[in-house]
C-alpha positions as CSV (number, residue, x, y, z in Angstrom):
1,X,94.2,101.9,118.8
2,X,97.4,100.1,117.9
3,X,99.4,98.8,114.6
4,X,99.9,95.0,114.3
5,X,102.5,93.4,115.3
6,X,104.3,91.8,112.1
7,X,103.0,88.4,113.4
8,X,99.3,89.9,113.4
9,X,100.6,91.2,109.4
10,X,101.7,88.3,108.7
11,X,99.4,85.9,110.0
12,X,96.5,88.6,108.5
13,X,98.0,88.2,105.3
14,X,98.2,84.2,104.7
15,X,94.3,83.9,107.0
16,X,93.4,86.9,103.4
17,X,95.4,84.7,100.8
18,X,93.4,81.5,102.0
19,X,90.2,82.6,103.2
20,X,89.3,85.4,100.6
21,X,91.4,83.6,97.6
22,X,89.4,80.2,98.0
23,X,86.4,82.5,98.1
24,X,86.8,84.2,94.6
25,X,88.7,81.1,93.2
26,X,85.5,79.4,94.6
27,X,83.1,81.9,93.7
28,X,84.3,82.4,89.7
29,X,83.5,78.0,89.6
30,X,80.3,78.3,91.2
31,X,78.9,81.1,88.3
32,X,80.4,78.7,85.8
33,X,78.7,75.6,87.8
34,X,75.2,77.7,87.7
35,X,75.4,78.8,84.1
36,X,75.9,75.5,83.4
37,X,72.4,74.6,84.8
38,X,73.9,72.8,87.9
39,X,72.5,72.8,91.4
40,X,75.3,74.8,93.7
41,X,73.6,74.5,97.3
42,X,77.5,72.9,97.8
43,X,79.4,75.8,97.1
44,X,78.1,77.8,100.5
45,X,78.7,75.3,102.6
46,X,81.9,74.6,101.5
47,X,82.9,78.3,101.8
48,X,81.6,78.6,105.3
49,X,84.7,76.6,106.1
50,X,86.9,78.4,104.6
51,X,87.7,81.3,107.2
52,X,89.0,78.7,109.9
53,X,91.1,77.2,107.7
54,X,93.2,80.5,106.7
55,X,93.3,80.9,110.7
56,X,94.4,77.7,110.9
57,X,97.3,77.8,108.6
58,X,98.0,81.1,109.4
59,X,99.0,80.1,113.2
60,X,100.6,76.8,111.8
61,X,103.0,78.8,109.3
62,X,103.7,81.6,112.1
63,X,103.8,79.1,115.3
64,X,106.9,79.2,117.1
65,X,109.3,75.7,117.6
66,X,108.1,75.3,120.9
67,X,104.4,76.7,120.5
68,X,102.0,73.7,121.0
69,X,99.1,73.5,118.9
70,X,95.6,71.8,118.7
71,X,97.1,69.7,115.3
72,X,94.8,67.1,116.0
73,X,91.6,69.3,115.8
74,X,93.1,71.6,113.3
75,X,93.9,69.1,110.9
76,X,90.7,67.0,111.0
77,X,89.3,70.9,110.1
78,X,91.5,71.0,106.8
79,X,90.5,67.7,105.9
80,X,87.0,68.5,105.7
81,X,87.6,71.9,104.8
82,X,89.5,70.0,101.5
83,X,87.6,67.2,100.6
84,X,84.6,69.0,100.6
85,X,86.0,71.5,97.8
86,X,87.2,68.7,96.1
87,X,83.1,67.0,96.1
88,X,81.9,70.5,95.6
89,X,84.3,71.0,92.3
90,X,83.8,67.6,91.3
91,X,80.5,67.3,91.4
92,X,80.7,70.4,88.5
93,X,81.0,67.6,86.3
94,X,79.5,64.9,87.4
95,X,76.7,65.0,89.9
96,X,76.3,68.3,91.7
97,X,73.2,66.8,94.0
98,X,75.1,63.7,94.8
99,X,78.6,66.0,95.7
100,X,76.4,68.0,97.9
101,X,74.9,65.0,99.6
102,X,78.3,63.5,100.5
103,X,79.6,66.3,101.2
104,X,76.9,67.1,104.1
105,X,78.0,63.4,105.5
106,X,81.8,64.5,105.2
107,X,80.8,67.3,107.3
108,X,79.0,64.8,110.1
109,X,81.9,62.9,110.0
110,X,84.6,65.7,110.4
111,X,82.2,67.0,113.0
112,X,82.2,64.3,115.2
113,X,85.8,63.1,114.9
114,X,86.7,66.9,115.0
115,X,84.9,67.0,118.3
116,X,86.4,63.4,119.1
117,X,90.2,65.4,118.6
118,X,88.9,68.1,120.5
119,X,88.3,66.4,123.5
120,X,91.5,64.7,123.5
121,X,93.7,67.9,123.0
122,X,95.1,69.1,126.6
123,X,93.2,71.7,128.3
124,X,96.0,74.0,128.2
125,X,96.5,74.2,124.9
126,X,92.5,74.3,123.8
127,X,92.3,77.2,126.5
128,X,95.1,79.1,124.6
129,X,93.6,78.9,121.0
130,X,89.8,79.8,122.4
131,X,88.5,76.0,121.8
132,X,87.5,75.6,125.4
133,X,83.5,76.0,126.5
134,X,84.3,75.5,130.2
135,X,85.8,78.4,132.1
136,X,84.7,81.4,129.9
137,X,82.0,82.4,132.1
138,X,79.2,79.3,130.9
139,X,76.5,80.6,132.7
140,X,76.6,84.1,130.9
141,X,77.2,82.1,128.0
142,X,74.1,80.2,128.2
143,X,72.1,83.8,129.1
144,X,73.9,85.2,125.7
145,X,73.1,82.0,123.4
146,X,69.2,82.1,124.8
147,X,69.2,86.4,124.3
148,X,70.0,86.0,120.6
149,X,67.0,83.3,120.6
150,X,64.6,85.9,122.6
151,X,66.0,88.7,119.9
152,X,65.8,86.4,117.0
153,X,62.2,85.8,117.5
154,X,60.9,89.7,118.1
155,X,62.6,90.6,114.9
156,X,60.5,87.8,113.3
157,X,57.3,89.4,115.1
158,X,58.6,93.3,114.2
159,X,58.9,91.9,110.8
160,X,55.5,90.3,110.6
161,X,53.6,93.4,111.6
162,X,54.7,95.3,108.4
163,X,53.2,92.2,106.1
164,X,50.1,91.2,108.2
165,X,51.9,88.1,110.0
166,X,52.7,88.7,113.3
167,X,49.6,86.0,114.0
168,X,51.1,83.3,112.2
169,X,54.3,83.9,113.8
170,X,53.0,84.0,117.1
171,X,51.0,80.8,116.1
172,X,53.7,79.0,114.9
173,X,56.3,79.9,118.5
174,X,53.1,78.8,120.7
175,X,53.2,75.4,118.8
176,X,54.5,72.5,120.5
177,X,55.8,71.3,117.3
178,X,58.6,74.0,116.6
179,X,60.0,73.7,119.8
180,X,60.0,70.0,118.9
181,X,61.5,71.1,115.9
182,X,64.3,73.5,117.9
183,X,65.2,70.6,120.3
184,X,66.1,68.3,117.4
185,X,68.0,71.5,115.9
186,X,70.1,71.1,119.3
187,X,71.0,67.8,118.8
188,X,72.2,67.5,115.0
189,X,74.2,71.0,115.9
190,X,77.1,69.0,117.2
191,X,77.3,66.6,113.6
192,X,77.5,70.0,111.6
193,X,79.0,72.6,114.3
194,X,82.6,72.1,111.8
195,X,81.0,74.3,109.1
196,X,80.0,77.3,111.7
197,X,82.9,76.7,113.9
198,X,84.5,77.0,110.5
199,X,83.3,81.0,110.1
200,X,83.1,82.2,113.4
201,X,86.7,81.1,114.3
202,X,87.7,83.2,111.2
203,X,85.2,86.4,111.9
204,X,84.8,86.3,115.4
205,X,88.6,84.8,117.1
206,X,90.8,85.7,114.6
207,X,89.6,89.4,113.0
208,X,87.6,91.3,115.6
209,X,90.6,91.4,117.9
210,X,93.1,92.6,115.0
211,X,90.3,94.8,113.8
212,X,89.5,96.4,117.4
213,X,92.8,96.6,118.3
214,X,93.8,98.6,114.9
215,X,90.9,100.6,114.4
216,X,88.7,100.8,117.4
217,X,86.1,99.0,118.8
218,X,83.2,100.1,117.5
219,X,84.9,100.8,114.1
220,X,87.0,98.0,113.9
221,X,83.6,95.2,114.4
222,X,81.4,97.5,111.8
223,X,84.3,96.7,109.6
224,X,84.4,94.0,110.1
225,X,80.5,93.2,109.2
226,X,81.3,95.3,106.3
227,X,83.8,92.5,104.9
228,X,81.7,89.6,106.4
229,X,78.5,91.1,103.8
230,X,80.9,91.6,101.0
231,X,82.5,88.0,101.7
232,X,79.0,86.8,101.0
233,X,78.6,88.3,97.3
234,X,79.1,85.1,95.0
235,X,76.5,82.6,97.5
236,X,74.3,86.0,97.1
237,X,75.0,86.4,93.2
238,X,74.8,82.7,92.7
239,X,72.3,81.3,95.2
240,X,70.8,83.6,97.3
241,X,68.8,85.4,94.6
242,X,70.5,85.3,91.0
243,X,67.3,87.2,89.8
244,X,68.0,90.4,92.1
245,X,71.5,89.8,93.4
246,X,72.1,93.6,94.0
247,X,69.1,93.8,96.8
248,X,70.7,90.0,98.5
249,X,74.0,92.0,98.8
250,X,72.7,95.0,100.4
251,X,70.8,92.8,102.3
252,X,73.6,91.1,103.6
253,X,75.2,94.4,104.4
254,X,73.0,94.6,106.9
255,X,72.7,91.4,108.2
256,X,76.5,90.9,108.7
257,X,76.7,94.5,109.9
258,X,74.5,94.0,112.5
259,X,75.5,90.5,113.6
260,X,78.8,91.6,113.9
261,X,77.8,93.7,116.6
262,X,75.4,91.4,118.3
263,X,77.9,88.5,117.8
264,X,81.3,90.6,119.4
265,X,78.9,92.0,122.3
266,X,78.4,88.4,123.2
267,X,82.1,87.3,122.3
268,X,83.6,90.3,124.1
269,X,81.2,89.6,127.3
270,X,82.6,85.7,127.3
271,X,85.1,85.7,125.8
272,X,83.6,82.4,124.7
273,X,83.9,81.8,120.4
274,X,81.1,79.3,121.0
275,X,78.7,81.6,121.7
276,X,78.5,83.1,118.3
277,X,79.0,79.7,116.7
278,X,75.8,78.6,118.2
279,X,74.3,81.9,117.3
280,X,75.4,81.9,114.1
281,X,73.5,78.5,113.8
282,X,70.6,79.1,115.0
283,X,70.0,82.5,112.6
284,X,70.9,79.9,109.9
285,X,68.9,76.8,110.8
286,X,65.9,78.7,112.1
287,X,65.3,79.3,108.5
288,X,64.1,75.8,107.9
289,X,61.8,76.0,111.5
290,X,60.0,79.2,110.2
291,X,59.8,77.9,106.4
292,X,59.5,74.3,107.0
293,X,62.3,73.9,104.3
294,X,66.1,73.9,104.4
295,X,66.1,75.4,100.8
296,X,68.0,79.2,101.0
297,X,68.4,80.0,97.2
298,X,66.4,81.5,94.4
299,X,64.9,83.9,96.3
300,X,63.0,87.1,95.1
301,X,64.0,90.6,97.0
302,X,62.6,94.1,96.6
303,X,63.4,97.4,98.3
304,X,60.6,96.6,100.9
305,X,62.9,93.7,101.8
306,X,66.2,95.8,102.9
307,X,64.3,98.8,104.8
308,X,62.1,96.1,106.9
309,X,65.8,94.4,107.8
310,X,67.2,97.8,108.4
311,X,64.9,98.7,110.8
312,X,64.0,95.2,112.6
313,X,68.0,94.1,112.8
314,X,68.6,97.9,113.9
315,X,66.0,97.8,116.8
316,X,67.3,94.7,117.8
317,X,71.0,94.3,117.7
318,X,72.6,97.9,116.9
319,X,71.7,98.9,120.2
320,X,74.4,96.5,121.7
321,X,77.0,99.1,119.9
322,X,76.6,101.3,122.9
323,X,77.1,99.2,125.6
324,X,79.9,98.9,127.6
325,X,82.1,96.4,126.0
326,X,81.9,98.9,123.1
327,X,83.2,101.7,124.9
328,X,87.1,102.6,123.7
329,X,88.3,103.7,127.4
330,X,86.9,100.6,129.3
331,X,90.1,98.6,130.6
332,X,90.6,95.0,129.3
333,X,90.2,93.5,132.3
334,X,86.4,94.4,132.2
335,X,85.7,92.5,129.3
336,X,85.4,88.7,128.8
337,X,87.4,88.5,126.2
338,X,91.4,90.1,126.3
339,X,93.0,91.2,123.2
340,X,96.0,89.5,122.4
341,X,98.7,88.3,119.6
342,X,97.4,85.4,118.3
């Protein structure tokens, strides 16, 4: 365990000033937007977008003269990241279902010009801010993106024997139809990748390595899930489940706690951050494949609710804790991903 470096501090402190002051700045409009009586399904998904950008500025504001950056990529991010606050506020006062549905094409369209930027930034520079696929071991990737699938799916099952529904899971994963379904949810990932791109960039590139290196490995990613959860609590107060907020935020607890894990096992073993960007969309999107809606909010949670997610998510990420990427006197050079001053 090591202290930051005052570039780590001070890049920390500007990715906190953006990230987590657009969140409450955010969050304090959206209660105001929902006691109103408006719709606020845009407030999420303009937050999700909101950890990349502090990254963002953070390297921007800290980068050296002669330090090269991905500007063309990183700025098409901002863009987005900024018009679709300014739909998301705007449409406060005006139409919060119209802001929400330009915003989603805003999001196609940064998408695919981000990816259009992407491709045209040199190799050298996308390998040294973690934007590259290609040469961060893409086979083990691929093994790590279809394993959260594999694990995805039990915990569904696990979860569906305490309710009676195992069956209909089971029915609905031998249908034709969802993988139908799951191959679309392949294709439209690359005209809304930008928004989970836009968290895991934060979470996953920028804070597990400071964390890690500061307080530990294991420590440093439970903390890390700890402040991912709490990052959560005005979509959970707000959307999630206005009606018993205090059971959404535990239950987020656990969901980012244990994500955190299973997301840094993968990222440490790659060294790849779009591993847990596709991860992270497929736990989101599978939503709408299990429900057959792509509605999240006003839900209804009891007790019942947080100890069948404490034990399914336990069985099947917490494990990864233990593994060998986990494991405080491994060397560096055994892992996929190196810590380093970013």
């Amino acid at each position: 365990m090591k202290e930051w470096t005052q570039k780590e501090k001070k890049q920390f402190v500007i990715f906190a000033a953006v990230n987590f002051g657009m969140t409450i700045i955010m969050g304090i409009l959206m209660g105001i937007s929902y006691y109103m009586g408006n719709d606020v399904t845009a407030f999420p998904m303009a937050q999700m977008m909101y950890p990349a950008a502090g990254v963002i500025l953070a390297r921007m504001l800290t980068a050296d003269k002669e330090e090269k950056l991905p500007s063309k990529f990183f700025v098409t991010h901002l863009v987005t990241a900024g018009t679709a606050v300014l739909l998301t506020v705007g449409g406060m006062f005006t139409s919060p279902e119209m802001g929400y549905l330009i915003e989603n094409y805003v999001i196609i369209a940064g998408s695919i010009i981000g990816l259009i930027m992407l491709l045209c930034e040199k190799k050298d520079v996308k390998e040294r801010f973690g934007l590259r696929f290609k040469g961060h071991h893409v086979g083990l990737s691929l093994w790590m993106m279809l394993l959260f699938l594999v694990l995805y799916i039990a915990r569904l099952l696990l979860s569906g024997l305490t309710d009676g529904s195992a069956g209909e899971v089971a029915a609905l994963f031998a249908s034709p139809a969802t993988w139908g379904m799951m191959a679309l949810l392949a294709v439209t990932f690359f005209l809304s990748y930008n928004v989970f791109w836009g968290e895991e960039y934060g979470w996953r590139f920028f804070m597990q390595p400071l964390f890690q290196k500061r307080f530990g490995l294991k420590a440093g990613v439970i903390l890390l899930g700890v402040i991912w959860g709490l990052w959560h609590i005005p979509i959970n107060i707000f959307y999630y489940s206005p009606d018993t907020w205090i059971y959404s935020i535990l239950l987020h607890q656990i969901t980012c706690i244990t994500l955190a894990v299973f997301f840094g096992y993968a990222y440490r073993k790659t060294g790849n951050v779009w591993v847990p960007v596709v991860m992270h969309y497929i736990n989101n999107n599978m939503a709408m494949v299990v429900t057959g809606s792509a509605d999240l909010g006003n839900n209804v949670y009891g007790w019942k609710d947080v100890l069948v997610l404490l034990a399914v998510n336990g069985i099947a990420f917490m494990p990864f804790l233990f593994s060998r990427v986990y494991r405080e006197k491994e060397s560096e050079s055994d892992m996929g991903q190196q810590v380093q001053e970013i």
